[in-house]
C-alpha positions as CSV (number, residue, x, y, z in Angstrom):
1,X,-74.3,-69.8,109.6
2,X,-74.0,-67.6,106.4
3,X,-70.7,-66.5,107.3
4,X,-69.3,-69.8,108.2
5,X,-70.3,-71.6,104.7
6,X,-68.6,-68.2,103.1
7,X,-65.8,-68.7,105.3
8,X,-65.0,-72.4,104.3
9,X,-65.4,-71.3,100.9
10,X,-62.7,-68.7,100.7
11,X,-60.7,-70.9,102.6
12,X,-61.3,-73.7,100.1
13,X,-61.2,-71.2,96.7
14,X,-57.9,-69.8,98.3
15,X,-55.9,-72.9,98.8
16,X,-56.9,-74.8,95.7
17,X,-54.5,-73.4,93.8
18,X,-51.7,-73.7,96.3
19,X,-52.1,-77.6,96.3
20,X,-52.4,-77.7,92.4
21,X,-49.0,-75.8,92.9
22,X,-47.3,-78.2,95.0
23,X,-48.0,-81.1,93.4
24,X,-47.0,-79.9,90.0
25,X,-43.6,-78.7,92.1
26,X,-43.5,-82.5,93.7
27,X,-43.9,-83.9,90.2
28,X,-41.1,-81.8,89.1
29,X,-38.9,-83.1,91.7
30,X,-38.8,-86.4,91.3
31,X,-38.8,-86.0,87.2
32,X,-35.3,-83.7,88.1
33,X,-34.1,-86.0,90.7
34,X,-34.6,-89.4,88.2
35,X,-32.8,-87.4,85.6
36,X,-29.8,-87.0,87.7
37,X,-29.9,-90.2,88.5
38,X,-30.0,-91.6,85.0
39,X,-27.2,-88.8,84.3
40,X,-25.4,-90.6,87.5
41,X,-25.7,-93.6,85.9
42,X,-24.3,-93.4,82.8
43,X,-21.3,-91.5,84.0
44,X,-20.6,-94.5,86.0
45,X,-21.2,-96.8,83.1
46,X,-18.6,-94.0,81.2
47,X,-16.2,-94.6,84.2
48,X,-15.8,-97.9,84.5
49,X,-16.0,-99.0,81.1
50,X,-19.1,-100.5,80.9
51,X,-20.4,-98.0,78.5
52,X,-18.6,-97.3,74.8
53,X,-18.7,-93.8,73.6
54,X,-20.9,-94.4,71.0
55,X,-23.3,-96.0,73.3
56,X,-23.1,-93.0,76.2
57,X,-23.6,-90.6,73.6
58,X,-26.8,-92.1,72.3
59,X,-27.9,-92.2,75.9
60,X,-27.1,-88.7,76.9
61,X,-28.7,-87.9,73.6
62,X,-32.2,-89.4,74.9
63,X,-31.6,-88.0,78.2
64,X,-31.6,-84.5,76.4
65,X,-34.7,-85.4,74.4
66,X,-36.3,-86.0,77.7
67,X,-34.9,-82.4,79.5
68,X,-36.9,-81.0,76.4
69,X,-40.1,-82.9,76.9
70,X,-39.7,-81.1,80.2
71,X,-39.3,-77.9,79.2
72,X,-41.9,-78.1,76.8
73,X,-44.2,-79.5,80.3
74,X,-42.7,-76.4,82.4
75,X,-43.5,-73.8,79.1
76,X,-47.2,-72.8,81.2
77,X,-45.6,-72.9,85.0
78,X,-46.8,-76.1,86.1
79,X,-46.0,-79.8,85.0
80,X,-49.7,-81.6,84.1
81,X,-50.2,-85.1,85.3
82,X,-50.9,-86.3,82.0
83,X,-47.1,-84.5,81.0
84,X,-45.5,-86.1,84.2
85,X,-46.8,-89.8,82.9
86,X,-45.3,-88.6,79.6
87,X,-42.0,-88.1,80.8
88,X,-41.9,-90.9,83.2
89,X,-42.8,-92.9,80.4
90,X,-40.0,-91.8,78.7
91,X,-37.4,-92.0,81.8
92,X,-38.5,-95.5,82.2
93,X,-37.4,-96.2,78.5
94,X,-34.3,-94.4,78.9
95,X,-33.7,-96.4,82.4
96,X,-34.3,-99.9,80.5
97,X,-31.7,-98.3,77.8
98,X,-28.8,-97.8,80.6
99,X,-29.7,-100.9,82.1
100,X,-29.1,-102.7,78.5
101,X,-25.8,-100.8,77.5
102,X,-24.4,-101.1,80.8
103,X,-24.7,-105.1,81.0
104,X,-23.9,-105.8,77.5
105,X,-20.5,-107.6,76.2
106,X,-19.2,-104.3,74.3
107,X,-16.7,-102.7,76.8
108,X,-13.6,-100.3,76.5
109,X,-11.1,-101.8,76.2
């Protein structure tokens, strides 16, 4: 009986830390993968005109102000959950701000 209780605890102590691992590597895919996709965006916007230079410059400008928010999460080897809603906080901002450029009347001409 002894040995099985000490048993399920190694077991448990052992792969704590690998779940705490993967979900700070899951949260740091999908903050990567929504900045490509933001990055994607405004490219497109660039592209087709839809964007002005001034107005992809200020975006790529946030988008690099939220790459350091991320780095700054990444500085201890794991993104926090509390740093993750940070960031996605500030990737839903920058979303709404693509969104707005992109269907405004300024355009290229």
């Amino acid at each position: 009986m002894f040995t099985k209780i000490l048993f399920t605890l190694l077991i448990a102590v052992t792969t704590l830390p690998v779940f705490a691992q993967s979900n700070s590597q899951l949260r740091q895919q999908q903050i990567d993968q929504r900045q490509a996709n933001q990055a994607r965006r405004i490219a497109q916007g660039q592209a087709s005109g839809q964007l002005t230079p001034q107005e992809a410059a200020r975006l790529k400008r946030q988008q690099e102000q939220i790459r350091r928010m991320e780095a700054r999460a990444q500085a201890d080897g794991r993104v926090s959950a509390k740093e993750a809603a940070r960031i996605q906080r500030a990737q839903d901002n920058a979303s709404r701000n693509i969104r707005r450029e992109r269907t405004d009347a300024q355009r290229v001409r």
